[in-house]
GUKOLPA-861548 format. One record per residue: x, y, z of N, C-alpha, C, O in turn; residue number from 0. Coordinates in nm, 2 decimals, decimal comma. Layout:
@n_px X	n_py Y	n_pz Z	ca_px X	ca_py Y	ca_pz Z	c_px X	c_py Y	c_pz Z	o_px X	o_py Y	o_pz Z	seq NUM
...
// end
This chain:
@n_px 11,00	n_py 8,87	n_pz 12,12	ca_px 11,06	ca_py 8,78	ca_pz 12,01	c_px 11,08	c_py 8,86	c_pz 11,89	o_px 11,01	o_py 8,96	o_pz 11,88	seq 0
@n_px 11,17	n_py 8,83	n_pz 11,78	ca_px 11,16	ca_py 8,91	ca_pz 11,71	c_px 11,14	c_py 8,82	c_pz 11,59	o_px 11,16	o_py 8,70	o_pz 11,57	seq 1
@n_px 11,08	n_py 8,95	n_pz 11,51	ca_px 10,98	ca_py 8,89	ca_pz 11,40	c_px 11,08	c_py 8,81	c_pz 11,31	o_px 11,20	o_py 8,84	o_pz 11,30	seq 2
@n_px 11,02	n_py 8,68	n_pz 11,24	ca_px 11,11	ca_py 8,60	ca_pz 11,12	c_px 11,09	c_py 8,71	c_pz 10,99	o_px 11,15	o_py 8,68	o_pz 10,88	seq 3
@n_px 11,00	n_py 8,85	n_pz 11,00	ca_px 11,04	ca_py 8,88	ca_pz 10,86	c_px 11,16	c_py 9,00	c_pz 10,86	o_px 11,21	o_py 9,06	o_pz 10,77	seq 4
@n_px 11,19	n_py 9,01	n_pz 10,98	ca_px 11,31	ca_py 9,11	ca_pz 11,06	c_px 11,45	c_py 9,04	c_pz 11,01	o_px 11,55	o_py 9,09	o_pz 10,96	seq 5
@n_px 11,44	n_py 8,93	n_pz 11,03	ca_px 11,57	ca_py 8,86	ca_pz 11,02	c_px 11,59	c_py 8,81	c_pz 10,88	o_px 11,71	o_py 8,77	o_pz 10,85	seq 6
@n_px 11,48	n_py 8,81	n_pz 10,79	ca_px 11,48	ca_py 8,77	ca_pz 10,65	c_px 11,54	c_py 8,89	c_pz 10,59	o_px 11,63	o_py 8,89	o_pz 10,51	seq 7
@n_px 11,46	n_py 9,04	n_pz 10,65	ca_px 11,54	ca_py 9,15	ca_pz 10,58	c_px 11,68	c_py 9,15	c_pz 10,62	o_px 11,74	o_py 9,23	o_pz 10,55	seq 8
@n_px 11,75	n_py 9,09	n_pz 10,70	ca_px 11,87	ca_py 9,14	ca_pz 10,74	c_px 11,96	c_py 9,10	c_pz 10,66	o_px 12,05	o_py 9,16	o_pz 10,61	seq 9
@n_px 11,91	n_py 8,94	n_pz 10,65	ca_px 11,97	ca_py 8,85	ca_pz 10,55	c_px 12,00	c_py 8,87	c_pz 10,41	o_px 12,09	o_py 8,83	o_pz 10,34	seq 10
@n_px 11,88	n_py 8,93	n_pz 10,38	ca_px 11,86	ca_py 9,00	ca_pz 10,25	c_px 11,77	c_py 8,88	c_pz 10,17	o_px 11,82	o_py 8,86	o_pz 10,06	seq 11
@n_px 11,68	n_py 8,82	n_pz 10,18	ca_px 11,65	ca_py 8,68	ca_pz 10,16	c_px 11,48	c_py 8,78	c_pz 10,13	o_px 11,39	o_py 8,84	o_pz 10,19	seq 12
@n_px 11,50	n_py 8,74	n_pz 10,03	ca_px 11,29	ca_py 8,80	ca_pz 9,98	c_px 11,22	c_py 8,70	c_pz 10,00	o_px 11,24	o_py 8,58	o_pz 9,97	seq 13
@n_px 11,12	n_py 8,77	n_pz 10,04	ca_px 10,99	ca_py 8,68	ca_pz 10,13	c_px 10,86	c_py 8,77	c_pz 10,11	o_px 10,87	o_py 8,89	o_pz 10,12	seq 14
@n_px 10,71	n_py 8,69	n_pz 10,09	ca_px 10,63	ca_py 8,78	ca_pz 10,07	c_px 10,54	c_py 8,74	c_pz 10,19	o_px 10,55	o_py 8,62	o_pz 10,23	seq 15
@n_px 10,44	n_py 8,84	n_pz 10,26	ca_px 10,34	ca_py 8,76	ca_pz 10,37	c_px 10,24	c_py 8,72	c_pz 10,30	o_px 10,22	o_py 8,75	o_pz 10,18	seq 16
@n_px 10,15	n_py 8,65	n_pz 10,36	ca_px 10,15	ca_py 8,60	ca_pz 10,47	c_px 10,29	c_py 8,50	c_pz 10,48	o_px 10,28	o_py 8,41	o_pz 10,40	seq 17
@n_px 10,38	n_py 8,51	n_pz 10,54	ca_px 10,45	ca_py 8,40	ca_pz 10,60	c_px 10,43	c_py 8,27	c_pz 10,71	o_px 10,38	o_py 8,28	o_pz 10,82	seq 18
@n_px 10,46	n_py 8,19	n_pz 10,67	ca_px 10,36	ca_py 8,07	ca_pz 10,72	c_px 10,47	c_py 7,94	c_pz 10,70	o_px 10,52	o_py 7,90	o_pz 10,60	seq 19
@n_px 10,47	n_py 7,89	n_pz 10,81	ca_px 10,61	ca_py 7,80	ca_pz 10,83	c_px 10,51	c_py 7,67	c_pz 10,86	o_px 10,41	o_py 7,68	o_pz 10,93	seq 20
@n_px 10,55	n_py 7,53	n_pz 10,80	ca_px 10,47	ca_py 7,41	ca_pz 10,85	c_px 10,62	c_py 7,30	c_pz 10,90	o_px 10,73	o_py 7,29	o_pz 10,86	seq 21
@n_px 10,53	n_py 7,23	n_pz 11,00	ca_px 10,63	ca_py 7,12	ca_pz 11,02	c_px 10,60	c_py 7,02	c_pz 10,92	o_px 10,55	o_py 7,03	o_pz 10,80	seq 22
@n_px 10,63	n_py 6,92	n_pz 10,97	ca_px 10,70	ca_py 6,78	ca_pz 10,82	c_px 10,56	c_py 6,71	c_pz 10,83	o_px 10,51	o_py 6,65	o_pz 10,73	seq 23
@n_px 10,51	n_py 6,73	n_pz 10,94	ca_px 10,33	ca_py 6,66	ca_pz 10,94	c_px 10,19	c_py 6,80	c_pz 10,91	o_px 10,07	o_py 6,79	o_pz 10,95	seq 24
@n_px 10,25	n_py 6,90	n_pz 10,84	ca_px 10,18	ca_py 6,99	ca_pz 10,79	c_px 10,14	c_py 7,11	c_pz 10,93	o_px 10,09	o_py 7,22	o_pz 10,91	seq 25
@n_px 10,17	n_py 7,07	n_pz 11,03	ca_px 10,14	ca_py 7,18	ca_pz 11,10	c_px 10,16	c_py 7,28	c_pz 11,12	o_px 10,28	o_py 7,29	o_pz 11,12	seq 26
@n_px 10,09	n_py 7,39	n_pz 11,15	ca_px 10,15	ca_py 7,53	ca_pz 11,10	c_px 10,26	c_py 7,56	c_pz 11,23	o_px 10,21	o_py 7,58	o_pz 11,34	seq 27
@n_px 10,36	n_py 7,57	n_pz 11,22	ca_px 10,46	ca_py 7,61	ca_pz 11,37	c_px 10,43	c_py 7,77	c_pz 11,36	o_px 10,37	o_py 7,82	o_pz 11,46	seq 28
@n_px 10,45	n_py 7,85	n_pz 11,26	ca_px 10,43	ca_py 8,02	ca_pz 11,23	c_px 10,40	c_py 8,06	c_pz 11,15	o_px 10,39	o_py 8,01	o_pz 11,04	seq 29
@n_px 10,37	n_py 8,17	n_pz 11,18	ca_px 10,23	ca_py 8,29	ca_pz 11,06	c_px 10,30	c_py 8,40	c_pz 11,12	o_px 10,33	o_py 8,41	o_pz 11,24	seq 30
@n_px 10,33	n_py 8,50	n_pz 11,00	ca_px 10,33	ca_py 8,64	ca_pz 11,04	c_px 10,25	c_py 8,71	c_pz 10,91	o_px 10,27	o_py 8,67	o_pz 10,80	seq 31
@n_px 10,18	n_py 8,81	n_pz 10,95	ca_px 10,14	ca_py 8,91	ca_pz 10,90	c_px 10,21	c_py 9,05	c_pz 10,81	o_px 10,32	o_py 9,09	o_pz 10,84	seq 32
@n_px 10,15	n_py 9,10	n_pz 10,72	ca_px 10,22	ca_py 9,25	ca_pz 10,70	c_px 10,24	c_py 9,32	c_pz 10,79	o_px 10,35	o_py 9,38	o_pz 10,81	seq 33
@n_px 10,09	n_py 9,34	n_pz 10,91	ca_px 10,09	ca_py 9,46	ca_pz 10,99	c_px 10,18	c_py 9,41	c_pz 11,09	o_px 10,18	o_py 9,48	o_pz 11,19	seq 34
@n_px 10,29	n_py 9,28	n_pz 11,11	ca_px 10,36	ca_py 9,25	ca_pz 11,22	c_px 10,28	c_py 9,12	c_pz 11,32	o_px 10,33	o_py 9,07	o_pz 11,42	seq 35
@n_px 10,18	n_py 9,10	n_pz 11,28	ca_px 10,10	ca_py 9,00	ca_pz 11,41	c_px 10,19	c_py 8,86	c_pz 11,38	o_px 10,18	o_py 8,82	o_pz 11,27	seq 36
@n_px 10,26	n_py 8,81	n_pz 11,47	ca_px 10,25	ca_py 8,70	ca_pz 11,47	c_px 10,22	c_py 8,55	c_pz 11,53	o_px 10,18	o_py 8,57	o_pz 11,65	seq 37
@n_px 10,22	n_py 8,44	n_pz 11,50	ca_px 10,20	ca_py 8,36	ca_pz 11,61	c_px 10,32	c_py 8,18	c_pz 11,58	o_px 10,34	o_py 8,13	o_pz 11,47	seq 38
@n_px 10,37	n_py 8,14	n_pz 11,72	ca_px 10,39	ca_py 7,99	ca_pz 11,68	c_px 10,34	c_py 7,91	c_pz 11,78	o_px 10,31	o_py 7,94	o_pz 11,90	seq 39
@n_px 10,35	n_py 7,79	n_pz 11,72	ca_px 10,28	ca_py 7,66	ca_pz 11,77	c_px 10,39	c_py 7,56	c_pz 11,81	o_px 10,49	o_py 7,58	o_pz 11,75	seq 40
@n_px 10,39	n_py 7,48	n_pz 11,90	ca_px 10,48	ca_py 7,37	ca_pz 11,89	c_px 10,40	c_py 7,21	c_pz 11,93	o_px 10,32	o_py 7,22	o_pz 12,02	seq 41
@n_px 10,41	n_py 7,09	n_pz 11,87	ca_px 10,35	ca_py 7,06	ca_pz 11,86	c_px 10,41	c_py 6,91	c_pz 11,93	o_px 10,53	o_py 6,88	o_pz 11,93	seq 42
@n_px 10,29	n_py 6,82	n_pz 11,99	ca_px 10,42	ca_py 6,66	ca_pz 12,00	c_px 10,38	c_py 6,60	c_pz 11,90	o_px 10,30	o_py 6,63	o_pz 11,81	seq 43
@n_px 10,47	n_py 6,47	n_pz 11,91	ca_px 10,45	ca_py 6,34	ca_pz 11,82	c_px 10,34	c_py 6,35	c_pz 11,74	o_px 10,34	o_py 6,38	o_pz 11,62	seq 44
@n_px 10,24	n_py 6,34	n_pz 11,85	ca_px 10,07	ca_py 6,28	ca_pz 11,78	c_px 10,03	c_py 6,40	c_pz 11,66	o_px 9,95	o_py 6,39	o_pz 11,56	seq 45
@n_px 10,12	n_py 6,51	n_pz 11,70	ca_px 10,03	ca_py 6,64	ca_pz 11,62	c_px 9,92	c_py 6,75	c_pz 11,68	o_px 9,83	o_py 6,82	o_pz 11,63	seq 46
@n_px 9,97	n_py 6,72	n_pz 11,83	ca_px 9,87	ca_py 6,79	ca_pz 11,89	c_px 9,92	c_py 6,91	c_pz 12,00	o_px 10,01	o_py 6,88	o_pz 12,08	seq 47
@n_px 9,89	n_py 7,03	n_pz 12,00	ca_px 9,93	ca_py 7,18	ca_pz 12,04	c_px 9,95	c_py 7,13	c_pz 12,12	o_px 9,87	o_py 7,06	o_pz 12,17	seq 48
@n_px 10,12	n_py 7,14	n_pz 12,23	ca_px 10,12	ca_py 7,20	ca_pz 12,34	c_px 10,18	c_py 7,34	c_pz 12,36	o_px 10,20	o_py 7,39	o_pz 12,47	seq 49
@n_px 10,21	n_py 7,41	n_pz 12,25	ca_px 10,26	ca_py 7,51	ca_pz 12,33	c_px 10,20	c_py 7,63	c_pz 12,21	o_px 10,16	o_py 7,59	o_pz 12,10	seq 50
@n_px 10,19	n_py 7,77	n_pz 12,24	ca_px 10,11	ca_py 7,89	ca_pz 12,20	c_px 10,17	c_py 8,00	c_pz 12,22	o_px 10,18	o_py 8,07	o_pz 12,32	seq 51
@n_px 10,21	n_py 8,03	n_pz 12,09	ca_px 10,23	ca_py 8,21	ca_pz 12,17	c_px 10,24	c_py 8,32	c_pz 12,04	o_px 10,30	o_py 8,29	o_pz 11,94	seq 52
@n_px 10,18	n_py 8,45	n_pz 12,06	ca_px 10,14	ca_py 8,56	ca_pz 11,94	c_px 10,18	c_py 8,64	c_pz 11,98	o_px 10,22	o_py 8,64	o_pz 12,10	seq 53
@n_px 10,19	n_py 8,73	n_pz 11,90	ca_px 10,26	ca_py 8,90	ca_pz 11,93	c_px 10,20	c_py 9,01	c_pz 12,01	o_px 10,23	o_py 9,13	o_pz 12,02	seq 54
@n_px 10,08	n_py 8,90	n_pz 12,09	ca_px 9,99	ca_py 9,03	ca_pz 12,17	c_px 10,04	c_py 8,97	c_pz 12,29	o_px 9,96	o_py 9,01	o_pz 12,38	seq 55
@n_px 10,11	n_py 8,91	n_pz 12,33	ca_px 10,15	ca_py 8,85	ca_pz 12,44	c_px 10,11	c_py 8,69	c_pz 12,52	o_px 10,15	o_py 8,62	o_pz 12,61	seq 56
@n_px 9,98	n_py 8,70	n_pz 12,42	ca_px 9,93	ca_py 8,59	ca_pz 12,46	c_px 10,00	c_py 8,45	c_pz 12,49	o_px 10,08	o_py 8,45	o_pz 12,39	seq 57
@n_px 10,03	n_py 8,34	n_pz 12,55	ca_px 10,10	ca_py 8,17	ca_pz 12,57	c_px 10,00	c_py 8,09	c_pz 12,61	o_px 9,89	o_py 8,14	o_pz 12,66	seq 58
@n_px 10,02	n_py 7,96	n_pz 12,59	ca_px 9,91	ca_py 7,87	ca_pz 12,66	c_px 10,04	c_py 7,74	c_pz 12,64	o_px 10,13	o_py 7,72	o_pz 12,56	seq 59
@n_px 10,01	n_py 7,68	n_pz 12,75	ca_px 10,14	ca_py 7,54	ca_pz 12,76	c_px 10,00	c_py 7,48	c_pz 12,81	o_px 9,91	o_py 7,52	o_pz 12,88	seq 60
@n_px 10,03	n_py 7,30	n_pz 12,69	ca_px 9,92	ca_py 7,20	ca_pz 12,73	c_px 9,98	c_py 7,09	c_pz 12,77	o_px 10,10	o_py 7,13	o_pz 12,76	seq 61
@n_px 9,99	n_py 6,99	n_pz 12,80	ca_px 10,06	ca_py 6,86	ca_pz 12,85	c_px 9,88	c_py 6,78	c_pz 12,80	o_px 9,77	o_py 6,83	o_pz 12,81	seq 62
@n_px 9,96	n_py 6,61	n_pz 12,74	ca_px 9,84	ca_py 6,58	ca_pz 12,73	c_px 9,86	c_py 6,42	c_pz 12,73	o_px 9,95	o_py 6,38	o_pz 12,66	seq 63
@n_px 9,81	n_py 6,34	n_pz 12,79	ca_px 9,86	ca_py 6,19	ca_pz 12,77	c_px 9,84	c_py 6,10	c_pz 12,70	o_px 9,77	o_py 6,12	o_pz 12,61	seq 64
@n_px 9,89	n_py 5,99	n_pz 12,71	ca_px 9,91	ca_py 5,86	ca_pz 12,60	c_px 9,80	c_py 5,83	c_pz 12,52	o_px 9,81	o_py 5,77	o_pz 12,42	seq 65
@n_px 9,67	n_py 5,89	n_pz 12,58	ca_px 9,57	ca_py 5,88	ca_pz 12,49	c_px 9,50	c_py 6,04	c_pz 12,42	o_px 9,40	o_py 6,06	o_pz 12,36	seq 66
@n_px 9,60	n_py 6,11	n_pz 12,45	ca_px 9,56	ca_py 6,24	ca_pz 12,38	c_px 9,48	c_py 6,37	c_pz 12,46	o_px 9,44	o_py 6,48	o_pz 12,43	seq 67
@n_px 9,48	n_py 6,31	n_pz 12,54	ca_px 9,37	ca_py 6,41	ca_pz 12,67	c_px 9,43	c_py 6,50	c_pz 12,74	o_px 9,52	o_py 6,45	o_pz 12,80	seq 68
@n_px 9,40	n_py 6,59	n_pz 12,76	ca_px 9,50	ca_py 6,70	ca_pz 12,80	c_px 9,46	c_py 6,69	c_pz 12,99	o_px 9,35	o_py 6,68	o_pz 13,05	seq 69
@n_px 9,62	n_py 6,69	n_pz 13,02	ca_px 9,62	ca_py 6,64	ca_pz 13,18	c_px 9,64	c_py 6,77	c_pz 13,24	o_px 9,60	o_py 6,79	o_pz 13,35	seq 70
@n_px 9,72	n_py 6,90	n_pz 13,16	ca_px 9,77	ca_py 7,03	ca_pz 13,18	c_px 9,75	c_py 7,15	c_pz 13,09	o_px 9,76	o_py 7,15	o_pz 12,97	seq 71
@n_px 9,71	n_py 7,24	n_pz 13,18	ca_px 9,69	ca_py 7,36	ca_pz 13,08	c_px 9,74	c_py 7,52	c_pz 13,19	o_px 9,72	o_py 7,54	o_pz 13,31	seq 72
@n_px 9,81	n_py 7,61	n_pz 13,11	ca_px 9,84	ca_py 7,72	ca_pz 13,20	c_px 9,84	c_py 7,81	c_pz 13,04	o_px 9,85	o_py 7,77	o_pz 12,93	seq 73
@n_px 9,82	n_py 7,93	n_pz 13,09	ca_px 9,85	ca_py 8,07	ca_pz 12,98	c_px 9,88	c_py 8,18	c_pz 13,02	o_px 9,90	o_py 8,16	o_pz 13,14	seq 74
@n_px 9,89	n_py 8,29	n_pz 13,00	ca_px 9,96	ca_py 8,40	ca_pz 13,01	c_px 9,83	c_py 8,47	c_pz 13,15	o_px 9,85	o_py 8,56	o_pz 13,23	seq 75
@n_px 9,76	n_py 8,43	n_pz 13,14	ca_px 9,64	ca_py 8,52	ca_pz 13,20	c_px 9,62	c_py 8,47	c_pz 13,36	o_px 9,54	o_py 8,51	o_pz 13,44	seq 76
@n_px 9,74	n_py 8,35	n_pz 13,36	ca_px 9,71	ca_py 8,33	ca_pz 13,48	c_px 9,71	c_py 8,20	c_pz 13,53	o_px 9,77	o_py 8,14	o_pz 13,63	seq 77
@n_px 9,61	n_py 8,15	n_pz 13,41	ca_px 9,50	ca_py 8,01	ca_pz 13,43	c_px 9,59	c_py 7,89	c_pz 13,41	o_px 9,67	o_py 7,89	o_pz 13,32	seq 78
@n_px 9,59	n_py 7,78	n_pz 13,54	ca_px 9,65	ca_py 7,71	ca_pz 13,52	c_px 9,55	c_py 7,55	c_pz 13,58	o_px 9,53	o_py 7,53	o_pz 13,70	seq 79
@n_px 9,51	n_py 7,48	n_pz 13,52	ca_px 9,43	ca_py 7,34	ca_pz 13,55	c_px 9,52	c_py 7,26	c_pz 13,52	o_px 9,61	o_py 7,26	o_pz 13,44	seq 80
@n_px 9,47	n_py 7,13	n_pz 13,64	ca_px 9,58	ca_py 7,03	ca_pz 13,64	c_px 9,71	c_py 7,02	c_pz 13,70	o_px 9,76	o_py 7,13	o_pz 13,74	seq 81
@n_px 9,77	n_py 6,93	n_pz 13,72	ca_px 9,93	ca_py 6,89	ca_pz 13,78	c_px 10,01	c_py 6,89	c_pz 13,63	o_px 9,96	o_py 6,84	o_pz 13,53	seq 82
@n_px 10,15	n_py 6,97	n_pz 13,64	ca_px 10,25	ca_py 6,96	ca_pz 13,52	c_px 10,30	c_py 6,82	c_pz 13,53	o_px 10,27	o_py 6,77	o_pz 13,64	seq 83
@n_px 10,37	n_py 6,75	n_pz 13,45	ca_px 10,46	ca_py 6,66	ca_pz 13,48	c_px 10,56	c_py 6,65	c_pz 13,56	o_px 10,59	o_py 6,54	o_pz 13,62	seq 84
@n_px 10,61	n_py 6,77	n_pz 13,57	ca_px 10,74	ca_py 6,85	ca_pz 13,66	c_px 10,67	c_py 6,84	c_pz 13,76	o_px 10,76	o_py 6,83	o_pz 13,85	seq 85
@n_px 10,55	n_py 6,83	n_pz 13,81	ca_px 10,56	ca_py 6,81	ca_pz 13,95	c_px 10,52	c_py 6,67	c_pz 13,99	o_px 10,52	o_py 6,63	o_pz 14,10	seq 86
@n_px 10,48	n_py 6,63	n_pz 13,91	ca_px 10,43	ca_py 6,47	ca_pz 13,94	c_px 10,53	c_py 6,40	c_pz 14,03	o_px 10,64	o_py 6,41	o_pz 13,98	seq 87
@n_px 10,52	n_py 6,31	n_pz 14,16	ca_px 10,63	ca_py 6,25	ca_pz 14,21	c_px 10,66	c_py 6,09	c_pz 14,11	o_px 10,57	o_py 6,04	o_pz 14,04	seq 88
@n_px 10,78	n_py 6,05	n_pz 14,12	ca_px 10,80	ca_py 5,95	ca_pz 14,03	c_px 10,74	c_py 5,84	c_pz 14,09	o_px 10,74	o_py 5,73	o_pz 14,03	seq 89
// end
């Protein structure tokens, strides 16, 4: 992915780090660093992580239900607990 402070210089648009992006209910979507580290978040409705991923390669995808409980989880390392939605039969 390439960094948001890559495309700020291109733009020509000044920006100082930490850079740090929030959604409209304060959550942090992205952080980058001076030294390049970064990370974003994506989040549902309620405000709660389902999705993960940083500049060391790290991801995590969560699925979670009507009451907040996480029914799915998978990440870069392999680890996957639980049925996705996608496979649930209707």
């Amino acid at each position: 992915m390439k960094r948001l402070s890559e495309t700020l210089k291109e733009l020509g648009i000044g920006f100082s780090f930490p850079i740090i992006i929030k959604d409209a209910n304060g959550n942090e979507t992205y952080y980058e660093d001076r030294d390049g580290y970064w990370s974003k978040c994506e989040y549902d409705a309620n405000g709660k992580e389902t999705y993960y991923e940083n500049s060391d390669g790290y991801w995590c995808r969560l699925e979670r239900d009507a009451e907040g409980y996480r029914t799915y989880f998978e990440n870069s390392d392999g680890v996957k607990r639980g049925i996705p939605r996608s496979a649930k039969a209707c």
